[in-house]
C-alpha positions in Angstrom: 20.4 89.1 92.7 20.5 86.2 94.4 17.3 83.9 95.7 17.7 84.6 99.2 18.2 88.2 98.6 14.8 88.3 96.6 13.7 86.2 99.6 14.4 88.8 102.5 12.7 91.8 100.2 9.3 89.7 100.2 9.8 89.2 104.0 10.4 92.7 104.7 7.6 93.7 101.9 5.0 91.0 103.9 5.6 93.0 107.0 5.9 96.5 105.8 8.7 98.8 107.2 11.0 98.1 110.4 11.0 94.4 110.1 13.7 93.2 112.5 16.6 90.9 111.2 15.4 88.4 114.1 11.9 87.9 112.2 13.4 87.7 109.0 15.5 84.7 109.9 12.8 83.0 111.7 10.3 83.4 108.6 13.4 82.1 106.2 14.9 79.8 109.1 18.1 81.1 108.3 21.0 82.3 111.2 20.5 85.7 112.3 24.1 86.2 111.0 23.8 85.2 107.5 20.4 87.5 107.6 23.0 90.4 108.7 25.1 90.0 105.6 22.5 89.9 103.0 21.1 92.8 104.8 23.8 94.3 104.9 23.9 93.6 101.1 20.3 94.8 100.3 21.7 98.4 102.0 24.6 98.5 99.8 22.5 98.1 96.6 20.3 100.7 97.7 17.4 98.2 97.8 16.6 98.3 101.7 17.4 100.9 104.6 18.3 100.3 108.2 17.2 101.6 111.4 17.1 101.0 115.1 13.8 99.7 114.6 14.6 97.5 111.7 14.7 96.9 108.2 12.4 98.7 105.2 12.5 98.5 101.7 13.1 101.6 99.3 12.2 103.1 95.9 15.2 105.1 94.8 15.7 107.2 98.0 12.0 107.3 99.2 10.6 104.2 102.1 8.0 102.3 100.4 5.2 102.2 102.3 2.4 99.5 103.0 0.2 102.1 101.4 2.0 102.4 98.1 2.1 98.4 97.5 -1.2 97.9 98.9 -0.5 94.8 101.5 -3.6 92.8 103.1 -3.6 94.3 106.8 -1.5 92.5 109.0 -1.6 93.0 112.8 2.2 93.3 114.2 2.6 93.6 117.9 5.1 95.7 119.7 8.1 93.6 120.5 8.1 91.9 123.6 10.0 94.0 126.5 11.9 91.3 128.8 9.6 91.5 132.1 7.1 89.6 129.6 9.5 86.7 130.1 8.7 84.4 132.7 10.9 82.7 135.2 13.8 85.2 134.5 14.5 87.4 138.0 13.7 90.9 138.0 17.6 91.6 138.9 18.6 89.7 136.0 16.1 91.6 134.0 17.3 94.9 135.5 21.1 93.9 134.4 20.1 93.6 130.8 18.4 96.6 130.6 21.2 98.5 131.8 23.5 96.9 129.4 20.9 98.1 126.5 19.2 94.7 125.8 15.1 96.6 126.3 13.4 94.2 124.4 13.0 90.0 124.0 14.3 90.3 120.5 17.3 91.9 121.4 18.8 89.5 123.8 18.3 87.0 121.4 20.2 88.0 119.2 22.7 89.0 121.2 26.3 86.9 121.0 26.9 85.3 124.3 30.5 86.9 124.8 29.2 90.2 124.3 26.4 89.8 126.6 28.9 88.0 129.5 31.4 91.2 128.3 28.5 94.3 128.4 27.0 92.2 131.9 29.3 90.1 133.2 27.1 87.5 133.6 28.9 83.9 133.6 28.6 81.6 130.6 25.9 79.5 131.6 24.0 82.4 132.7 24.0 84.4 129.7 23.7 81.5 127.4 20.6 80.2 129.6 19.1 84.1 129.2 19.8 84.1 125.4 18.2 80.6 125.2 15.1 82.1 127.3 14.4 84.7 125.0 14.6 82.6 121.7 12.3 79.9 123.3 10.0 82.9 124.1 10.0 84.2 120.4 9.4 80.8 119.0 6.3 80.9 121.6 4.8 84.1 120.4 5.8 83.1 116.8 7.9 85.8 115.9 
């Protein structure tokens, strides 16, 4: 198993379960693409599960949870929705939501041609939205 594997396991195990592929490539400062494939990975060794929440680890088929490995309390906020993101109009906020982006994370990881595709927002729009929400992230630390 490789390093960076081993790496995203003690990310995910830090955090506990649904840890979003965002946070683990901020706490590794890798791309959020390479995260994606060695998550992807993880899943087909068995060794993590996915979820619309996020990422957990596993033990044979059954979640691990923070109980069972006995992790130091850590306090993890909701993620951010995207009316917490200042000096972005409500009718651009309204267009995102429609197009399924509900939360600050999600837009940021969003590719900009799929975003300009699912909104049809203009370049410099949706890369100035995507850019928004990752300089919000890094704000909040997450």
């Amino acid at each position: 198993m490789s390093s960076t594997e081993e790496q995203v396991k003690d990310v995910i195990l830090k955090y506990g379960s649904n840890v979003r592929r965002q946070q683990i490539a901020r706490e590794l400062l890798l791309s959020s693409d390479y995260t994606e494939l060695v998550c992807k990975s993880l899943e087909r060794k068995g060794e993590i599960i996915s979820s619309a929440s996020g990422y957990s680890l596993v033990s044979g088929r059954k979640e691990v949870s923070k109980k069972s490995v006995r992790l130091k309390k850590i306090d993890i906020q909701s993620e951010p929705h995207l009316s917490d993101m200042l000096g972005v109009p409500k009718k651009l906020i309204n267009i995102t939501e429609k197009a399924g982006y509900q939360t600050i994370e999600s837009l940021a990881d969003a590719p900009v041609a799929r975003l300009m595709q699912e909104t049809n927002l203009k370049l410099r729009e949706a890369a100035k939205l995507i850019n928004s929400a990752r300089g919000h992230l890094d704000k909040i630390g997450k």
